[in-house]
C-alpha positions as CSV (number, residue, x, y, z in Angstrom):
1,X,0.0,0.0,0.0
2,X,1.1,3.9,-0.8
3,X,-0.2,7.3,-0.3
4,X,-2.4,7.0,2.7
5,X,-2.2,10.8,3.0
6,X,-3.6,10.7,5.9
7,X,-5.2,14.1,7.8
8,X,-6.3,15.2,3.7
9,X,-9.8,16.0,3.3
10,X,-10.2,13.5,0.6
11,X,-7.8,10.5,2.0
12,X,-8.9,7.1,4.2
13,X,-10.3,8.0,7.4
14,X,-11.3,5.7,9.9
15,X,-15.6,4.8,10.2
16,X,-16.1,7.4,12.5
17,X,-15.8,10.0,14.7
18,X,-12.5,11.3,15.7
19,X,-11.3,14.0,18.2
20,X,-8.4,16.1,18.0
21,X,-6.6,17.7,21.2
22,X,-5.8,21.3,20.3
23,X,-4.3,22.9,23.7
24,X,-5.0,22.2,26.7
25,X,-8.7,23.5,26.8
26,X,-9.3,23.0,23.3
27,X,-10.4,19.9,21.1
28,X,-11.3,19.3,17.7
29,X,-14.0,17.2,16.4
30,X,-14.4,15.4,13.2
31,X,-17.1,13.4,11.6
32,X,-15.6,11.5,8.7
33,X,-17.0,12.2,4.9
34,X,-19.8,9.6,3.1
35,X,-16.3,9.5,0.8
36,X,-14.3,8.6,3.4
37,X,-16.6,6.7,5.0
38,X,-17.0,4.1,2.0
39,X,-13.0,4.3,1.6
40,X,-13.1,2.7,4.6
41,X,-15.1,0.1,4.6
42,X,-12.8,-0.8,1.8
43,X,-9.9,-0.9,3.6
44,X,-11.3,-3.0,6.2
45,X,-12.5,-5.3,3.7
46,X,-8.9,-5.3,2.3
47,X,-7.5,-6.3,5.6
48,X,-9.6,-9.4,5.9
49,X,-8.6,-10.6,2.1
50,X,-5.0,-10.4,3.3
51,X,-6.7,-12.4,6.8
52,X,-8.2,-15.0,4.1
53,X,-3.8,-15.7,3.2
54,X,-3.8,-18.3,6.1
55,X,-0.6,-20.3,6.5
56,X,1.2,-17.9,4.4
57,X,3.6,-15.1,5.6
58,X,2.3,-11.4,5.5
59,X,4.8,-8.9,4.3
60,X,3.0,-5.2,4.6
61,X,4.6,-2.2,3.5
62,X,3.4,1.3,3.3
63,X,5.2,2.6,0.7
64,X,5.6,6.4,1.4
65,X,3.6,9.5,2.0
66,X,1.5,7.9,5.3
67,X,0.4,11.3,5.8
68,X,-0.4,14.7,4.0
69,X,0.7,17.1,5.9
70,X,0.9,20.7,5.8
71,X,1.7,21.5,2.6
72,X,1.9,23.8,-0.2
73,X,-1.0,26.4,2.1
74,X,-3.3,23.3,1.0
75,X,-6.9,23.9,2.3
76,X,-7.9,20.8,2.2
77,X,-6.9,19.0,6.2
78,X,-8.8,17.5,8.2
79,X,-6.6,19.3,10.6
80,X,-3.3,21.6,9.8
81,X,-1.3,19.8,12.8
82,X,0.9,17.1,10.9
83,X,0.6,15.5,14.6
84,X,-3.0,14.7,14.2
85,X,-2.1,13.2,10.7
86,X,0.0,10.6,12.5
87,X,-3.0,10.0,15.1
88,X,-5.0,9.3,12.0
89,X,-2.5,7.1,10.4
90,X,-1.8,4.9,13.5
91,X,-5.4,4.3,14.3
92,X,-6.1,3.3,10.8
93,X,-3.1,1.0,10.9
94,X,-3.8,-0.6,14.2
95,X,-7.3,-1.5,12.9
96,X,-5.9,-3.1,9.8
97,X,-3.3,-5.2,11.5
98,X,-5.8,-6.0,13.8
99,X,-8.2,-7.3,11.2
100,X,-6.2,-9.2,9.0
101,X,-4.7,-10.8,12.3
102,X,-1.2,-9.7,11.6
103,X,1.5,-11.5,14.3
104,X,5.0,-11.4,14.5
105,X,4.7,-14.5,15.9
106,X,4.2,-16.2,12.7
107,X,7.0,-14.7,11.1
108,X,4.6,-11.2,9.9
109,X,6.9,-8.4,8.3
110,X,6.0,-4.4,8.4
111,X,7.6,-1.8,6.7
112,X,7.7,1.9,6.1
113,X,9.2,3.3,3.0
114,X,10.3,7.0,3.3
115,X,7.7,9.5,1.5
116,X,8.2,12.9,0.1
117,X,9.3,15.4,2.5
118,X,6.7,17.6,1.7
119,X,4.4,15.5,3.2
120,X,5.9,13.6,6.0
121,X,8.5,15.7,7.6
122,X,10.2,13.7,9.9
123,X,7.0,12.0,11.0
124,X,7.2,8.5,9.8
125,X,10.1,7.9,12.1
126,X,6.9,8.3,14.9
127,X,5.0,6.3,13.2
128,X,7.7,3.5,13.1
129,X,8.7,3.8,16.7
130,X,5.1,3.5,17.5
131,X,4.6,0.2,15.8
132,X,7.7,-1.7,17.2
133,X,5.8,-3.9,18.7
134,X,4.8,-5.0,15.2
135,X,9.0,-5.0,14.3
136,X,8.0,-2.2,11.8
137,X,11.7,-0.9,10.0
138,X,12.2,1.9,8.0
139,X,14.0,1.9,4.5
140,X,14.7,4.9,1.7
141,X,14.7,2.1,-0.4
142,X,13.4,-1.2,0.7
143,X,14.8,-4.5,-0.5
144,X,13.8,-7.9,0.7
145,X,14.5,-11.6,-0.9
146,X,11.6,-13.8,-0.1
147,X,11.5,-17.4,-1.5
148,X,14.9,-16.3,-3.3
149,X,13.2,-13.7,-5.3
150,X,14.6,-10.1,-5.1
151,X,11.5,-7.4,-4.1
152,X,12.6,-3.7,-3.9
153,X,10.0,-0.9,-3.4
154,X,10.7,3.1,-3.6
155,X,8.2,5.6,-3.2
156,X,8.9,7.6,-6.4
157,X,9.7,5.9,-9.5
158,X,8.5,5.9,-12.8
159,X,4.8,7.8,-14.0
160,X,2.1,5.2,-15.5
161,X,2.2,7.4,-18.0
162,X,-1.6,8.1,-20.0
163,X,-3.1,7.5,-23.5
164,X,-1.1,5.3,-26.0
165,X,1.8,6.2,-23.5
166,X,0.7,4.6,-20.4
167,X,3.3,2.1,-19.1
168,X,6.2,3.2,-21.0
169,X,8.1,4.9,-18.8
170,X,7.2,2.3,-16.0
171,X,8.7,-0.7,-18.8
172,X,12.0,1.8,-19.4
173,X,12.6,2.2,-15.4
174,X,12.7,-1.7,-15.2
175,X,15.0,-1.8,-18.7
176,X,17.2,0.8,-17.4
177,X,17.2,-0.8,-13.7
178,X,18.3,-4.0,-14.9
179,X,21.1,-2.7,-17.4
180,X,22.3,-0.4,-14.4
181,X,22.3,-3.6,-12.0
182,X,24.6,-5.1,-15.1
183,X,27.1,-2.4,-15.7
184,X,27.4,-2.2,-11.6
185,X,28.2,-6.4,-11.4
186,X,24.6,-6.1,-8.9
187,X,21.7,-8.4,-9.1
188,X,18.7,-7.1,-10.5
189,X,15.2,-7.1,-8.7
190,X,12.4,-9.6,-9.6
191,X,10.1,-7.2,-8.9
192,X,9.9,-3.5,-8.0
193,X,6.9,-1.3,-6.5
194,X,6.7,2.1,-6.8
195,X,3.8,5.1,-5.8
196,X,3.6,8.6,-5.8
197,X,1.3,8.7,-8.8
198,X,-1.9,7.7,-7.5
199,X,-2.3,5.9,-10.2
200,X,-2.1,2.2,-11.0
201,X,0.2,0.3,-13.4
202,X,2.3,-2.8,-14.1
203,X,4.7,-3.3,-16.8
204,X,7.8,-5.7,-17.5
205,X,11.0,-6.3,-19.0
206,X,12.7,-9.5,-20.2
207,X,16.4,-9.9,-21.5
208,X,15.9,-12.4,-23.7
209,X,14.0,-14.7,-21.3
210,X,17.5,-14.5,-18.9
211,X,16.0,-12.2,-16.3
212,X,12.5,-10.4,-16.0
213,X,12.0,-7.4,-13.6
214,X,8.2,-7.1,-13.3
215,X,7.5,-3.2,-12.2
216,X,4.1,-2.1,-11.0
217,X,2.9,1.3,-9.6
218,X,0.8,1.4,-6.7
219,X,-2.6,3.0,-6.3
220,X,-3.0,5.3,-3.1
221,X,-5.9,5.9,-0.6
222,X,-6.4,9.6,-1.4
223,X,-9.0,10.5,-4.1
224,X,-8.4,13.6,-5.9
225,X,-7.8,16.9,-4.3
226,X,-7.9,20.3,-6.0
227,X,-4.1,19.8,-6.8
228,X,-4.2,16.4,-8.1
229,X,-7.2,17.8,-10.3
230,X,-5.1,20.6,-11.6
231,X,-1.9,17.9,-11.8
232,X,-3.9,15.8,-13.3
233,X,-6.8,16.2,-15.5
234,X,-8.9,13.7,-16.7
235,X,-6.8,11.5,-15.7
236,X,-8.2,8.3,-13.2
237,X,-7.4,8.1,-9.2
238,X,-6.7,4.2,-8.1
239,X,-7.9,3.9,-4.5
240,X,-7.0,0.5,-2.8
241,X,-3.6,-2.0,-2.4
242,X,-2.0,-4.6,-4.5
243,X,-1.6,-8.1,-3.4
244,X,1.2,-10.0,-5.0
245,X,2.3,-13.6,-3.5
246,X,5.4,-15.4,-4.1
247,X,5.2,-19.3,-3.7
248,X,7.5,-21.5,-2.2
249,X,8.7,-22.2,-5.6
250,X,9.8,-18.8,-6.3
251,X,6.6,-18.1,-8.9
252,X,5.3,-14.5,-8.6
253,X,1.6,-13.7,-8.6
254,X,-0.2,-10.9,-9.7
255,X,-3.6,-10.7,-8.6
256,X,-6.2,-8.1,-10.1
257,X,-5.1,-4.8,-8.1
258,X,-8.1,-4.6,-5.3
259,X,-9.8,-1.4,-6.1
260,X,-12.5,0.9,-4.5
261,X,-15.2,2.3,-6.4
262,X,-16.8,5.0,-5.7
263,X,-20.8,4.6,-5.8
């Protein structure tokens, strides 16, 4: 998952009603949108797909931008304190983890991929201390081998592109990846996750059936706010999380991306 944005106006909220402490006579209410409302209920219903996984070893990772905030003179907060954007993101974290019965126990991974600064300050470093108890860790760049298959994720990669272009850049970021890896005597991902585009998209490359990066952009859980209109136009907002699976065999899976729509 990417992009939670959380505190925006138009990002995943939890269900219901939240309060915000201003000072120390002073609190903030606030009653979550019929958008964000429905967003929700999506994300729960998310949580108990990746429940349905039993047997199987949960890797999560939020993959930059956790929350919006105060950016740009942006209008458009639930509340301007980035601290309250944390509060948001933790309480719809703890709910998720919760519901798809996440336990380190059983060998459950979670990690936090750095956002843009813009956004997140320095406050995904709380948000990781806060879920230690879940052995969250925090990467610029993440890279994990699981059942010998190399996985890196980066928040901002390459666009999904739109029109007759969509994908291309995403398929040149995995060409030039792997011919990078090459000239630098590295080993080249399997597969590589990127967000930032709030937009979803999968592509691959293959040198001559010797290697294969598979790249996919990630959708977000922030519909469109006035920026993103102006940034852009037309142009569709993926709401939801990708679930990929990799067996014991090493085979890489690519479910349908579970999306939200809006009704």
């Amino acid at each position: 998952m990417g992009d939670f944005h959380s505190g925006g106006l138009t990002a995943l909220f939890p269900g219901y009603n939240m309060t915000f402490k201003l000072d120390d006579k002073n609190s903030l209410p606030y009653q979550p949108s019929a958008l964000q409302k429905s967003m929700y209920k999506h994300f729960m219903t998310s949580a108990k797909k990746v429940k349905e996984a039993k047997g199987k070893q949960k890797v999560i990772v939020i993959n930059g931008d956790a929350i919006d905030g105060n950016h740009h003179g942006t209008a458009q907060l639930v509340t301007p304190n980035p601290k309250h954007h944390v509060e948001i993101h933790i309480e719809l974290m703890e709910n998720f983890l919760e519901a798809c019965e996440f336990s380190v126990k059983n060998g459950d991974q979670l990690y936090y991929v750095s956002g843009t600064e813009s956004h997140v300050g320095w406050e995904e470093y709380s948000i990781v201390n806060h879920f230690e108890p879940y052995g969250a860790k925090y990467h610029d760049e993440l890279r994990l081998t699981v059942n010998g298959r190399r996985l890196w994720w980066t928040h901002q990669g390459a666009k999904p592109g739109k029109g007759a272009n969509e994908g291309n850049a995403v398929r040149n970021f995995a060409r030039d990846l792997y011919f990078d890896c090459l000239k630098e005597s590295q080993l080249a991902p399997h597969l590589i996750s990127m967000s930032h585009f709030h937009k979803y998209n999968y592509d691959s490359f293959n040198d001559s059936h010797r290697h294969t990066i598979h790249a996919q952009v990630l959708p977000s859980w922030q519909a469109k706010t006035r920026f993103g209109l102006r940034a852009s136009p037309f142009q569709r907002n993926d709401i939801g999380l990708i679930f990929n699976e990799v067996t014991a065999e090493g085979d890489i899976r690519f479910p349908a991306p579970f999306l939200w729509k809006e009704k």
